[in-house]
C-alpha positions as CSV (number, residue, x, y, z in Angstrom):
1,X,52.7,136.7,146.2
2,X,52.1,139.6,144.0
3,X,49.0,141.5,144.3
4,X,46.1,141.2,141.5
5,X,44.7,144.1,139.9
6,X,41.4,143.4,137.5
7,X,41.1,145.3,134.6
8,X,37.5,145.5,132.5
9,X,35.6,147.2,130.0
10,X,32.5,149.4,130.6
11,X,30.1,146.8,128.9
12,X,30.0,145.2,132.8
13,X,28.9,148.4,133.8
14,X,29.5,147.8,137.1
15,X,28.5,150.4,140.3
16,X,30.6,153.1,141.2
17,X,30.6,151.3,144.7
18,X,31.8,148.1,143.6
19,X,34.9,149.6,141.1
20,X,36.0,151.6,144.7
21,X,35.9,148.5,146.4
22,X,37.8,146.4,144.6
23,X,40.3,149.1,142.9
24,X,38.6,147.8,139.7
25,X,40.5,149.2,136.3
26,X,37.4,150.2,133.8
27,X,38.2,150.7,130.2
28,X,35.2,153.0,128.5
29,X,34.2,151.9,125.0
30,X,32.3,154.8,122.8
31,X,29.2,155.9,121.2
32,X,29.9,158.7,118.4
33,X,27.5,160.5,117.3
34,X,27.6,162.6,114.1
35,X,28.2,165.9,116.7
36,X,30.7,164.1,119.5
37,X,31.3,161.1,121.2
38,X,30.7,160.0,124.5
39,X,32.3,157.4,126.8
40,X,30.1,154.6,127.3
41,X,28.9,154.2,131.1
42,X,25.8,154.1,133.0
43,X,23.9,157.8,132.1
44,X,20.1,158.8,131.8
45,X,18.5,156.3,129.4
46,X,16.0,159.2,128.7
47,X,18.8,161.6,127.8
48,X,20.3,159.1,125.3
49,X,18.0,158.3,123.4
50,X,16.5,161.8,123.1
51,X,20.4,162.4,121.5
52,X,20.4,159.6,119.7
53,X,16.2,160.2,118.0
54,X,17.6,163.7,117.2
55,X,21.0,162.8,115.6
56,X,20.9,163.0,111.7
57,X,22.8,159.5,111.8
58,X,22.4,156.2,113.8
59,X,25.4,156.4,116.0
60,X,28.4,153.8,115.8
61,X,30.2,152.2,118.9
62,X,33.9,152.4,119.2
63,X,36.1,149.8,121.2
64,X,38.6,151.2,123.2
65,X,42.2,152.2,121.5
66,X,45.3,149.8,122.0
67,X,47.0,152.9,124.2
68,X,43.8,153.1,126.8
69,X,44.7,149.5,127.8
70,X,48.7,150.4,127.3
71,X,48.7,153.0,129.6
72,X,46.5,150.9,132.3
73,X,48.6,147.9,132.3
74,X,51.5,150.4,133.1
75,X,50.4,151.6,136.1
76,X,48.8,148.7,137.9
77,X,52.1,146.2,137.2
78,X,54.3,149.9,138.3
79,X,53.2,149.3,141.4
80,X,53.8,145.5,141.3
81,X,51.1,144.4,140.5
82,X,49.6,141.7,137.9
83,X,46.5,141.8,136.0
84,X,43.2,139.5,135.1
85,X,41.7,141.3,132.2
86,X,38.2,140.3,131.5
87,X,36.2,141.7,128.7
88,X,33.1,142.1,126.6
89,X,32.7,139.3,123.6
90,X,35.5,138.9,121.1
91,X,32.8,137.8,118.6
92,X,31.1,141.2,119.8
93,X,33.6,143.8,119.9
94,X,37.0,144.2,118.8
95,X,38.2,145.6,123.0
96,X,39.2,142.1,123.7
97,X,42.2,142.6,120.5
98,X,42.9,146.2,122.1
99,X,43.6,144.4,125.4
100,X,45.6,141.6,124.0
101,X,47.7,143.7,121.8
102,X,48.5,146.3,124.9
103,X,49.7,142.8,127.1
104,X,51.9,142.1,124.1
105,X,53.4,145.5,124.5
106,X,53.6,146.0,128.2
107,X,54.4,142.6,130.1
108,X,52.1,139.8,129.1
109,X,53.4,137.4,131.0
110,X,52.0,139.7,133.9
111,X,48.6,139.9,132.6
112,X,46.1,137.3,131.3
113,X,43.1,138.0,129.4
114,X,40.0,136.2,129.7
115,X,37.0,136.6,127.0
116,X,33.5,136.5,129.0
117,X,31.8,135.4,126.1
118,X,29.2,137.7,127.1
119,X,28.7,141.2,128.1
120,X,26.1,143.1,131.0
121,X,25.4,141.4,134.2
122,X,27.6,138.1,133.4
123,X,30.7,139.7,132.8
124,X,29.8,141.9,135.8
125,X,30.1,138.7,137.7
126,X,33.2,137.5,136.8
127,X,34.6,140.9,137.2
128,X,33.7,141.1,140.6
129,X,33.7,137.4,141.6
130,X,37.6,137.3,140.7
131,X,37.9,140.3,142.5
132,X,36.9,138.8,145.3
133,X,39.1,136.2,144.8
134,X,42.4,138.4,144.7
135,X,40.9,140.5,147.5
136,X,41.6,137.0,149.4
137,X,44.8,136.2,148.0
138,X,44.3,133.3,145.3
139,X,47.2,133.7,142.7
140,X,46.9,134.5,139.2
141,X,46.8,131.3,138.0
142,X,43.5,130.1,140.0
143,X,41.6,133.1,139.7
144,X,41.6,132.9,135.9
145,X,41.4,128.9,135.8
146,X,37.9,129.5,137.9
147,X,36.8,132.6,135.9
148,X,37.3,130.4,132.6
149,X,35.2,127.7,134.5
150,X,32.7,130.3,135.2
151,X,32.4,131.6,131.9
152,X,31.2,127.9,130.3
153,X,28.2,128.3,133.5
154,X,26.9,131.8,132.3
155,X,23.5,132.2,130.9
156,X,22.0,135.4,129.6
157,X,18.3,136.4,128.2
158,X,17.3,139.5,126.3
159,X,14.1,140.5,125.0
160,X,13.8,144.0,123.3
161,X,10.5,146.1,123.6
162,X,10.8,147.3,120.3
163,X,12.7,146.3,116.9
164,X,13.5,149.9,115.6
165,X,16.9,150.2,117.2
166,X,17.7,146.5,115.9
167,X,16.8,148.2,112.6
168,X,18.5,151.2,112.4
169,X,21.7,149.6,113.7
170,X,21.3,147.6,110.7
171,X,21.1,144.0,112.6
172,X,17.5,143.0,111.2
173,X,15.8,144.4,107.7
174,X,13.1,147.2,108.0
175,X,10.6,144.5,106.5
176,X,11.3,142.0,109.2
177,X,11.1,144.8,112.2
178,X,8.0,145.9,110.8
179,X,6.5,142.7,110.7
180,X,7.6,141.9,114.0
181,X,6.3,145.1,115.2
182,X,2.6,144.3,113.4
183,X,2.3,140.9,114.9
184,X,3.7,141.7,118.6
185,X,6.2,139.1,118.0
186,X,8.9,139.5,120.6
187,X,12.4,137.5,120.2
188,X,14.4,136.1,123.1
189,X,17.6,136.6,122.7
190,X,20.8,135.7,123.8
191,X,24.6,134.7,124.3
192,X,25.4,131.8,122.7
193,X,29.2,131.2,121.9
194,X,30.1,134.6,122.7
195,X,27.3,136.1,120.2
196,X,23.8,137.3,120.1
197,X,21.1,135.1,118.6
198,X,17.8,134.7,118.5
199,X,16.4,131.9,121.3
200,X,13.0,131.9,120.8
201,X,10.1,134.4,119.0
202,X,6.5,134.6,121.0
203,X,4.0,137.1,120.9
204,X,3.5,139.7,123.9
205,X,6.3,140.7,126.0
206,X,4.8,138.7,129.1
207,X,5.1,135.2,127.0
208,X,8.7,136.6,126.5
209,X,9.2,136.8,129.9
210,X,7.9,133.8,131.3
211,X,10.0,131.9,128.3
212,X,13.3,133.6,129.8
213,X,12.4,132.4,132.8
214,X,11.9,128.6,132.2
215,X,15.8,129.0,131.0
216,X,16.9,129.7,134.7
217,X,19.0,126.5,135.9
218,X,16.8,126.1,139.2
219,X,18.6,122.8,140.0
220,X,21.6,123.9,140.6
221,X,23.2,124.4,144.2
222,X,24.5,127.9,143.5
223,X,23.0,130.6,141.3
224,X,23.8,134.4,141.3
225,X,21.4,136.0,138.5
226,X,20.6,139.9,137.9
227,X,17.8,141.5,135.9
228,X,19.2,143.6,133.4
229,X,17.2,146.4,131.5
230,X,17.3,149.6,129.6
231,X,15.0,152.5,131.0
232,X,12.1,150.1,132.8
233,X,13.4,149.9,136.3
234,X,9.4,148.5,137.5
235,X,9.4,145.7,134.8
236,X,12.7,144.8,136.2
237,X,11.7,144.7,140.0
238,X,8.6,142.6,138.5
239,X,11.0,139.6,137.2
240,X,13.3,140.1,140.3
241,X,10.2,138.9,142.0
242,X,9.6,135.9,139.8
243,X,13.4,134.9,139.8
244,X,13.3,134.8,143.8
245,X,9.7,133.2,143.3
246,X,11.0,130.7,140.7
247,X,14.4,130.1,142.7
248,X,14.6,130.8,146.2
249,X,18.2,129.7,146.9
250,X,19.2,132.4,144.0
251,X,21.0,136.0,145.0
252,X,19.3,138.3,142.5
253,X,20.3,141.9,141.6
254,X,18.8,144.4,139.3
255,X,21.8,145.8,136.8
256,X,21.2,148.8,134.5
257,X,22.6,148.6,131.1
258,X,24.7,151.8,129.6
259,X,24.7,153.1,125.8
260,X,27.2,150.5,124.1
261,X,24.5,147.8,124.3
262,X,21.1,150.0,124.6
263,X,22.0,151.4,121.1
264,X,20.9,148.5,119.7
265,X,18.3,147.0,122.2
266,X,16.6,149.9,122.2
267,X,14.2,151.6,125.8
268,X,12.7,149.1,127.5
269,X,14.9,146.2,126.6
270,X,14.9,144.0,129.7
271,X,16.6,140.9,130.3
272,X,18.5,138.1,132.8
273,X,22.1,137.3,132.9
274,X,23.2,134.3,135.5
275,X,26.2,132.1,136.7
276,X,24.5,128.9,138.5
277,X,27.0,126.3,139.1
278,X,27.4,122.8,142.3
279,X,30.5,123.0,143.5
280,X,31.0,125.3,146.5
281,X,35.0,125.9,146.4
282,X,36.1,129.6,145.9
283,X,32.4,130.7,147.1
284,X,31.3,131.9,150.4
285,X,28.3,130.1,151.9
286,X,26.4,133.6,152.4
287,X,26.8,134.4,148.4
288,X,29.3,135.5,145.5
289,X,30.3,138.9,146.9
Protein backbone atom coordinates (compact mmCIF):
# COMPACT_ATOMS: atom_id res chain seq x y z
CA UNK A 1 0.00 0.00 0.00
CA UNK A 2 1.29 3.32 -1.06
CA UNK A 3 1.98 5.89 1.43
CA UNK A 4 -0.44 9.10 1.77
CA UNK A 5 0.96 12.48 1.64
CA UNK A 6 -1.78 15.47 2.56
CA UNK A 7 -1.45 18.52 0.82
CA UNK A 8 -3.39 21.92 2.06
CA UNK A 9 -3.62 25.51 1.80
CA UNK A 10 -2.56 28.03 4.47
CA UNK A 11 -6.28 29.15 5.19
CA UNK A 12 -6.07 25.89 7.92
CA UNK A 13 -3.35 27.53 9.39
CA UNK A 14 -2.25 24.82 11.12
CA UNK A 15 0.84 24.80 13.94
CA UNK A 16 4.26 24.52 12.88
CA UNK A 17 4.14 21.31 15.21
CA UNK A 18 1.41 19.58 13.65
CA UNK A 19 2.74 20.20 9.65
CA UNK A 20 6.25 18.35 11.23
CA UNK A 21 4.26 15.70 12.52
CA UNK A 22 2.42 14.68 9.89
CA UNK A 23 4.89 15.73 6.89
CA UNK A 24 1.87 18.06 6.00
CA UNK A 25 2.33 19.78 2.29
CA UNK A 26 1.09 23.63 2.93
CA UNK A 27 0.28 25.77 -0.02
CA UNK A 28 0.53 29.70 1.03
CA UNK A 29 -2.18 31.92 -0.57
CA UNK A 30 -1.18 35.93 -0.58
CA UNK A 31 -2.05 39.29 0.58
CA UNK A 32 -0.57 42.11 -1.87
CA UNK A 33 -0.28 45.12 -0.78
CA UNK A 34 0.23 48.20 -2.97
CA UNK A 35 4.25 47.99 -1.82
CA UNK A 36 4.78 43.86 -1.72
CA UNK A 37 3.09 40.85 -1.08
CA UNK A 38 3.33 38.56 1.61
CA UNK A 39 2.57 34.77 2.04
CA UNK A 40 -0.30 34.28 4.03
CA UNK A 41 0.47 32.33 7.47
CA UNK A 42 0.16 32.84 11.03
CA UNK A 43 2.29 36.49 11.82
CA UNK A 44 1.67 39.38 14.37
CA UNK A 45 -1.96 40.47 14.00
CA UNK A 46 -0.69 43.87 15.43
CA UNK A 47 2.03 44.09 12.68
CA UNK A 48 -0.63 43.48 9.93
CA UNK A 49 -2.86 45.58 10.35
CA UNK A 50 -0.59 48.50 11.24
CA UNK A 51 0.65 47.59 7.31
CA UNK A 52 -2.49 47.20 6.17
CA UNK A 53 -4.15 50.97 8.11
CA UNK A 54 -0.98 52.59 6.51
CA UNK A 55 -1.27 51.15 2.87
CA UNK A 56 -2.75 53.76 0.41
CA UNK A 57 -4.97 50.79 -0.90
CA UNK A 58 -7.09 47.99 0.77
CA UNK A 59 -4.99 45.00 -0.01
CA UNK A 60 -6.28 42.00 -2.28
CA UNK A 61 -5.72 38.16 -1.57
CA UNK A 62 -4.16 35.97 -4.13
CA UNK A 63 -4.80 32.04 -4.43
CA UNK A 64 -1.92 30.20 -5.00
CA UNK A 65 -0.57 29.71 -8.84
CA UNK A 66 -1.37 26.34 -10.77
CA UNK A 67 2.79 25.66 -10.66
CA UNK A 68 2.92 26.00 -6.53
CA UNK A 69 0.53 22.86 -6.46
CA UNK A 70 2.44 21.44 -9.85
CA UNK A 71 5.63 21.39 -8.32
CA UNK A 72 4.21 19.83 -4.80
CA UNK A 73 2.35 17.04 -6.33
CA UNK A 74 5.78 16.18 -8.08
CA UNK A 75 7.71 15.57 -5.25
CA UNK A 76 5.39 13.76 -2.81
CA UNK A 77 4.15 11.08 -5.75
CA UNK A 78 8.47 11.07 -6.75
CA UNK A 79 8.83 9.45 -3.79
CA UNK A 80 5.81 7.16 -4.28
CA UNK A 81 3.55 8.63 -2.74
CA UNK A 82 -0.30 9.68 -3.31
CA UNK A 83 -2.05 12.66 -2.20
CA UNK A 84 -5.45 13.84 -0.36
CA UNK A 85 -5.58 17.50 -1.19
CA UNK A 86 -7.91 19.41 1.05
CA UNK A 87 -8.58 23.10 0.65
CA UNK A 88 -10.19 26.35 1.54
CA UNK A 89 -13.87 26.92 -0.09
CA UNK A 90 -14.25 26.71 -3.82
CA UNK A 91 -17.13 29.23 -3.47
CA UNK A 92 -14.35 31.28 -1.46
CA UNK A 93 -11.30 31.14 -3.34
CA UNK A 94 -10.24 30.13 -6.59
CA UNK A 95 -6.95 27.55 -4.75
CA UNK A 96 -9.23 24.72 -5.00
CA UNK A 97 -9.14 25.21 -9.33
CA UNK A 98 -5.22 25.74 -8.81
CA UNK A 99 -5.08 22.34 -7.11
CA UNK A 100 -7.36 20.57 -9.56
CA UNK A 101 -5.79 21.94 -12.61
CA UNK A 102 -2.10 20.88 -11.21
CA UNK A 103 -3.68 16.98 -10.52
CA UNK A 104 -4.82 17.20 -14.14
CA UNK A 105 -1.19 17.92 -15.13
CA UNK A 106 0.74 15.72 -12.78
CA UNK A 107 -1.04 12.30 -12.10
CA UNK A 108 -4.62 12.74 -11.00
CA UNK A 109 -5.42 9.49 -10.67
CA UNK A 110 -2.78 9.73 -7.66
CA UNK A 111 -4.30 12.57 -6.00
CA UNK A 112 -7.88 13.44 -4.97
CA UNK A 113 -9.05 16.74 -4.04
CA UNK A 114 -11.58 17.37 -1.44
CA UNK A 115 -13.36 20.98 -1.01
CA UNK A 116 -13.76 21.64 2.88
CA UNK A 117 -16.50 23.81 2.31
CA UNK A 118 -14.99 25.89 4.84
CA UNK A 119 -11.85 27.44 5.86
CA UNK A 120 -9.86 28.09 9.65
CA UNK A 121 -10.27 25.62 12.33
CA UNK A 122 -12.65 23.06 10.26
CA UNK A 123 -10.50 22.59 7.49
CA UNK A 124 -7.76 22.39 10.12
CA UNK A 125 -9.51 19.26 11.21
CA UNK A 126 -9.83 17.46 8.32
CA UNK A 127 -6.34 18.19 7.52
CA UNK A 128 -5.10 16.67 10.44
CA UNK A 129 -7.77 14.07 11.11
CA UNK A 130 -6.93 12.44 7.63
CA UNK A 131 -3.55 12.69 8.50
CA UNK A 132 -4.05 10.72 11.16
CA UNK A 133 -5.70 8.43 9.24
CA UNK A 134 -2.73 7.72 6.71
CA UNK A 135 -0.28 7.95 9.64
CA UNK A 136 -2.33 4.49 10.36
CA UNK A 137 -2.41 3.13 7.07
CA UNK A 138 -6.16 3.55 5.69
CA UNK A 139 -5.94 3.78 1.83
CA UNK A 140 -6.78 6.55 -0.28
CA UNK A 141 -9.98 5.66 -1.01
CA UNK A 142 -11.28 5.66 2.90
CA UNK A 143 -9.54 8.45 4.05
CA UNK A 144 -11.27 10.71 1.51
CA UNK A 145 -14.73 8.80 1.69
CA UNK A 146 -14.60 9.80 5.67
CA UNK A 147 -13.13 13.34 5.10
CA UNK A 148 -16.24 14.00 2.59
CA UNK A 149 -18.44 12.55 5.47
CA UNK A 150 -16.78 14.90 7.74
CA UNK A 151 -17.18 17.85 5.80
CA UNK A 152 -21.34 17.62 5.68
CA UNK A 153 -20.73 17.51 10.02
CA UNK A 154 -18.66 20.83 10.18
CA UNK A 155 -20.08 23.88 11.73
CA UNK A 156 -18.42 27.22 11.99
CA UNK A 157 -19.41 30.71 13.82
CA UNK A 158 -17.93 34.17 13.22
CA UNK A 159 -18.60 37.33 14.67
CA UNK A 160 -16.46 40.38 13.77
CA UNK A 161 -15.66 43.24 16.32
CA UNK A 162 -15.89 45.79 13.87
CA UNK A 163 -17.53 46.28 10.25
CA UNK A 164 -14.74 48.54 8.72
CA UNK A 165 -12.65 45.82 7.26
CA UNK A 166 -16.07 44.19 5.88
CA UNK A 167 -16.24 47.65 4.29
CA UNK A 168 -13.22 48.40 2.88
CA UNK A 169 -12.95 44.94 1.36
CA UNK A 170 -15.99 45.96 -0.26
CA UNK A 171 -18.34 42.97 1.20
CA UNK A 172 -21.05 45.37 3.00
CA UNK A 173 -21.80 49.29 1.84
CA UNK A 174 -20.25 52.15 4.06
CA UNK A 175 -24.05 53.03 5.03
CA UNK A 176 -24.78 49.60 6.29
CA UNK A 177 -21.26 49.33 8.43
CA UNK A 178 -21.90 52.55 9.75
CA UNK A 179 -25.23 51.73 10.87
CA UNK A 180 -24.18 48.65 12.24
CA UNK A 181 -21.44 50.41 13.96
CA UNK A 182 -24.11 53.19 15.57
CA UNK A 183 -26.43 50.56 16.82
CA UNK A 184 -23.80 47.92 18.23
CA UNK A 185 -25.39 45.45 15.95
CA UNK A 186 -23.05 42.50 15.73
CA UNK A 187 -23.69 39.70 12.87
CA UNK A 188 -23.02 36.03 13.33
CA UNK A 189 -21.71 34.76 10.64
CA UNK A 190 -20.93 31.71 8.99
CA UNK A 191 -20.27 28.74 6.54
CA UNK A 192 -23.11 27.65 4.90
CA UNK A 193 -22.64 25.67 1.52
CA UNK A 194 -19.08 26.51 1.35
CA UNK A 195 -19.84 30.44 1.76
CA UNK A 196 -20.00 33.16 4.27
CA UNK A 197 -23.44 34.45 5.31
CA UNK A 198 -24.98 36.18 7.73
CA UNK A 199 -26.64 33.76 10.73
CA UNK A 200 -28.00 36.01 12.87
CA UNK A 201 -27.68 40.11 13.83
CA UNK A 202 -27.83 41.03 17.86
CA UNK A 203 -26.64 43.86 19.64
CA UNK A 204 -23.41 43.62 21.96
CA UNK A 205 -20.72 41.24 21.25
CA UNK A 206 -21.69 39.12 24.42
CA UNK A 207 -25.36 38.34 22.89
CA UNK A 208 -23.21 37.38 19.84
CA UNK A 209 -21.43 35.09 21.65
CA UNK A 210 -23.87 33.35 23.64
CA UNK A 211 -26.04 33.02 20.13
CA UNK A 212 -22.86 31.10 18.65
CA UNK A 213 -22.92 29.07 21.35
CA UNK A 214 -26.52 27.74 21.40
CA UNK A 215 -25.40 26.51 17.63
CA UNK A 216 -22.91 23.91 19.23
CA UNK A 217 -24.40 20.24 18.57
CA UNK A 218 -24.16 19.26 22.38
CA UNK A 219 -25.95 15.98 21.69
CA UNK A 220 -23.77 14.43 19.75
CA UNK A 221 -21.33 11.57 20.91
CA UNK A 222 -18.23 13.11 19.43
CA UNK A 223 -17.30 16.76 19.07
CA UNK A 224 -13.82 18.34 18.39
CA UNK A 225 -14.47 22.28 18.35
CA UNK A 226 -11.72 25.22 18.44
CA UNK A 227 -12.02 28.89 19.17
CA UNK A 228 -10.88 30.75 16.38
CA UNK A 229 -9.93 34.56 16.61
CA UNK A 230 -7.93 37.46 15.20
CA UNK A 231 -5.70 39.44 17.85
CA UNK A 232 -8.06 38.67 21.16
CA UNK A 233 -6.31 35.58 22.58
CA UNK A 234 -8.35 36.45 26.39
CA UNK A 235 -11.84 36.59 24.66
CA UNK A 236 -10.93 33.31 23.10
CA UNK A 237 -9.76 31.53 26.38
CA UNK A 238 -13.27 33.10 27.78
CA UNK A 239 -15.47 30.95 25.20
CA UNK A 240 -13.01 28.03 25.49
CA UNK A 241 -14.42 28.00 28.92
CA UNK A 242 -18.01 28.19 27.95
CA UNK A 243 -17.59 25.47 25.22
CA UNK A 244 -16.10 22.92 27.90
CA UNK A 245 -18.89 24.44 30.29
CA UNK A 246 -21.61 24.02 27.62
CA UNK A 247 -20.17 20.53 26.44
CA UNK A 248 -18.01 18.57 28.61
CA UNK A 249 -17.49 15.47 26.35
CA UNK A 250 -16.00 18.17 23.63
CA UNK A 251 -11.98 18.44 22.89
CA UNK A 252 -11.62 22.25 22.51
CA UNK A 253 -8.59 24.07 21.07
CA UNK A 254 -7.86 27.73 20.61
CA UNK A 255 -6.67 28.35 16.67
CA UNK A 256 -5.29 31.76 15.57
CA UNK A 257 -6.36 32.99 12.24
CA UNK A 258 -3.63 34.38 9.67
CA UNK A 259 -4.01 37.51 7.12
CA UNK A 260 -6.07 35.76 4.14
CA UNK A 261 -9.22 35.69 6.30
CA UNK A 262 -8.36 38.58 9.05
CA UNK A 263 -8.29 41.10 6.06
CA UNK A 264 -11.74 40.98 5.92
CA UNK A 265 -12.84 40.13 9.59
CA UNK A 266 -10.95 42.62 10.80
CA UNK A 267 -8.92 42.66 14.96
CA UNK A 268 -10.83 41.15 17.29
CA UNK A 269 -12.89 38.92 15.04
CA UNK A 270 -13.49 35.81 17.20
CA UNK A 271 -15.32 32.80 16.35
CA UNK A 272 -16.03 28.63 16.65
CA UNK A 273 -15.41 26.09 14.04
CA UNK A 274 -16.52 22.23 14.99
CA UNK A 275 -16.88 18.60 13.63
CA UNK A 276 -19.47 16.77 16.15
CA UNK A 277 -20.50 13.54 14.70
CA UNK A 278 -22.01 9.51 16.55
CA UNK A 279 -20.29 7.07 15.02
CA UNK A 280 -17.01 6.12 16.64
CA UNK A 281 -15.10 4.23 13.58
CA UNK A 282 -11.88 5.87 12.36
CA UNK A 283 -11.73 7.82 15.92
CA UNK A 284 -9.73 7.01 18.84
CA UNK A 285 -11.62 6.83 22.13
CA UNK A 286 -9.15 9.49 23.85
CA UNK A 287 -9.90 12.16 20.87
CA UNK A 288 -9.37 13.14 17.06
CA UNK A 289 -5.51 13.53 17.13
Amino acid sequence: MNEIALVTDSTAYLLPDEIARYGITVIPLTVNFDDGSIEDELVEAKDFFDRVNRSKKMPFTSQPAQGAFVEAYKKLLAEGKEIVSIHVSSRLSGTLNSATGAAAMVDSGKITLIDSESATAPLAFLVLQGARWAKEGIDRATIAARLKQGVKELGSFFIPDTLEYMKKGGRIGGAQALLGSLLQIKPVLHFSGGVVEVFEKVRTKRRAVQRMLAELPLGKKHLWAAVVHCAAPEEAAGIRELVKAAAPQARVEIREIGPVINIHGGPGLVGMGFWAHDYDEGFPKEGHI
